[in-house]
Wavefront OBJ file of the C-alpha trace (Angstrom):
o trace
v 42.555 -2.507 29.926
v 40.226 0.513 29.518
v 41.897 1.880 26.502
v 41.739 -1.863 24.994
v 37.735 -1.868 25.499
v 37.502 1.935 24.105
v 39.272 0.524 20.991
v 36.979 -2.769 20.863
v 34.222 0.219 20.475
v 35.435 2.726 18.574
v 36.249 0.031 16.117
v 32.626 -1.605 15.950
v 31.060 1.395 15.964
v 30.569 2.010 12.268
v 29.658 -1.789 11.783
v 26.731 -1.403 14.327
v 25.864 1.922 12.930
v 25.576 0.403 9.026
v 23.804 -2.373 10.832
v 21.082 -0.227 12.281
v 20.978 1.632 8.920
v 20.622 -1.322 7.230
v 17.655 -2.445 10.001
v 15.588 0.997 9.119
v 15.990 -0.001 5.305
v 14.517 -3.271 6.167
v 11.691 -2.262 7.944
v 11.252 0.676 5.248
v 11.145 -2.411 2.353
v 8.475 -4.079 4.615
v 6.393 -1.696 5.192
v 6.342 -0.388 0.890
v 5.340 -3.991 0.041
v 3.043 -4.018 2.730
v 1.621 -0.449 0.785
v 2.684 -2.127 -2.612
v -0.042 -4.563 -1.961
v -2.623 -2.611 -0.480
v -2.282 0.469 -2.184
v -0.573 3.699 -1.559
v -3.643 5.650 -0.076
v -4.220 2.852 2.032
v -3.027 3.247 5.870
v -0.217 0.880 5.307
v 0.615 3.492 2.076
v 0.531 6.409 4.410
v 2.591 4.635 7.065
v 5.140 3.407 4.913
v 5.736 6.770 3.241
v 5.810 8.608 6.418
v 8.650 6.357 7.500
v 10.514 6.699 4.173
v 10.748 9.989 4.346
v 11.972 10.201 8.022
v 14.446 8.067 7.343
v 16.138 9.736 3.677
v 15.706 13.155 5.673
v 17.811 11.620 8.288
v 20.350 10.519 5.895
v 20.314 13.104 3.751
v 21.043 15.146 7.240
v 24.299 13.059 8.526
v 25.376 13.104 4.973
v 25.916 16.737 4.730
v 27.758 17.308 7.940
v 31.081 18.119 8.111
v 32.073 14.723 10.553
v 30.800 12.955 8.492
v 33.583 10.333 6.924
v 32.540 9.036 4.043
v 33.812 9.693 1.067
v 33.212 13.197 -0.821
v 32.034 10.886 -3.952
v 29.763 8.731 -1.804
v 28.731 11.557 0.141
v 27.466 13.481 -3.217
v 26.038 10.521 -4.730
v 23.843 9.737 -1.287
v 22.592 13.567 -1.504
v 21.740 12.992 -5.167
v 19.435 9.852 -4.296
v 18.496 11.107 -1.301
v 16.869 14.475 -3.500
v 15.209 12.076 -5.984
v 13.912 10.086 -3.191
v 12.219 13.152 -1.596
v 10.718 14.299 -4.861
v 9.412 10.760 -5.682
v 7.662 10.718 -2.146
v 6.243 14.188 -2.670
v 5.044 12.644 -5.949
v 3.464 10.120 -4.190
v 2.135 12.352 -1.625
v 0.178 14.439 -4.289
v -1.551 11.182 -6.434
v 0.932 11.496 -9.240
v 2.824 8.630 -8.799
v 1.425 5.066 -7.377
v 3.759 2.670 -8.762
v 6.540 2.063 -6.097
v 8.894 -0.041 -7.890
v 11.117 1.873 -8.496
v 11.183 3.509 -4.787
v 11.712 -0.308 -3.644
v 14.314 -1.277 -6.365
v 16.335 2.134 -5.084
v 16.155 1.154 -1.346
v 16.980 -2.556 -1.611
v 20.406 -1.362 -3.537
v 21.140 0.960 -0.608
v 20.141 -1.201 2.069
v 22.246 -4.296 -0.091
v 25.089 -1.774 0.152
v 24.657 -1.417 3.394
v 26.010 -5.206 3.975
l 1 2 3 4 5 6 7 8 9 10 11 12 13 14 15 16 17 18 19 20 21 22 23 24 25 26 27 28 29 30 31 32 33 34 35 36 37 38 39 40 41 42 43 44 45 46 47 48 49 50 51 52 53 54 55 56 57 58 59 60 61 62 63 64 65 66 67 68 69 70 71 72 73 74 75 76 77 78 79 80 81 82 83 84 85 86 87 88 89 90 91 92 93 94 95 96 97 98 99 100 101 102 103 104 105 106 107 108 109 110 111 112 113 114 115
């Protein structure tokens, strides 16, 4: 009975952990139109990037462990976002970029992927 309920939740654990992934994406895409609208140097701007970059350091840090299981292609794709992500934000950060379509565009496909 035990080892029939461990199973149960070793089995749904990568669903519920893509789900919660896919929850931080959402709220990430909510709070960038939220800054989309009102600007990036607004507070909503400030808040929204602050949370975008917690969350691709995050991923860009269970990524590159050794557990982790996805695969090596995946994996090295992820990183590759992840990097251009980070540089966009930094971007961002220092008034040389305002438009964040393309920030959006990028995190909707993950978070889609996600599904």
């Amino acid at each position: 009975m035990y080892e029939f309920a461990y199973n149960e939740v070793v089995e749904e654990s990568p669903r519920l952990m893509r789900e919660r992934e896919r929850q931080a994406f959402d709220k990430v895409l909510e709070l960038l139109e939220a800054a989309r609208e009102h600007g990036v140097g607004s507070r909503e701007g400030i808040e929204a990037i602050y949370y975008l970059r917690k969350l691709w350091w995050i991923l860009l840090q269970d990524v590159q462990l050794p557990q982790n299981e996805l695969p090596p292609e995946l994996r090295a794709g992820l990183i590759s976002i992840g990097r251009w992500m980070i540089r966009e934000i930094d971007r961002i950060d220092q008034g040389k970029a305002e438009d964040l379509s393309r920030v959006i565009e990028i995190n909707e496909i993950i978070r889609d992927g996600l599904a």
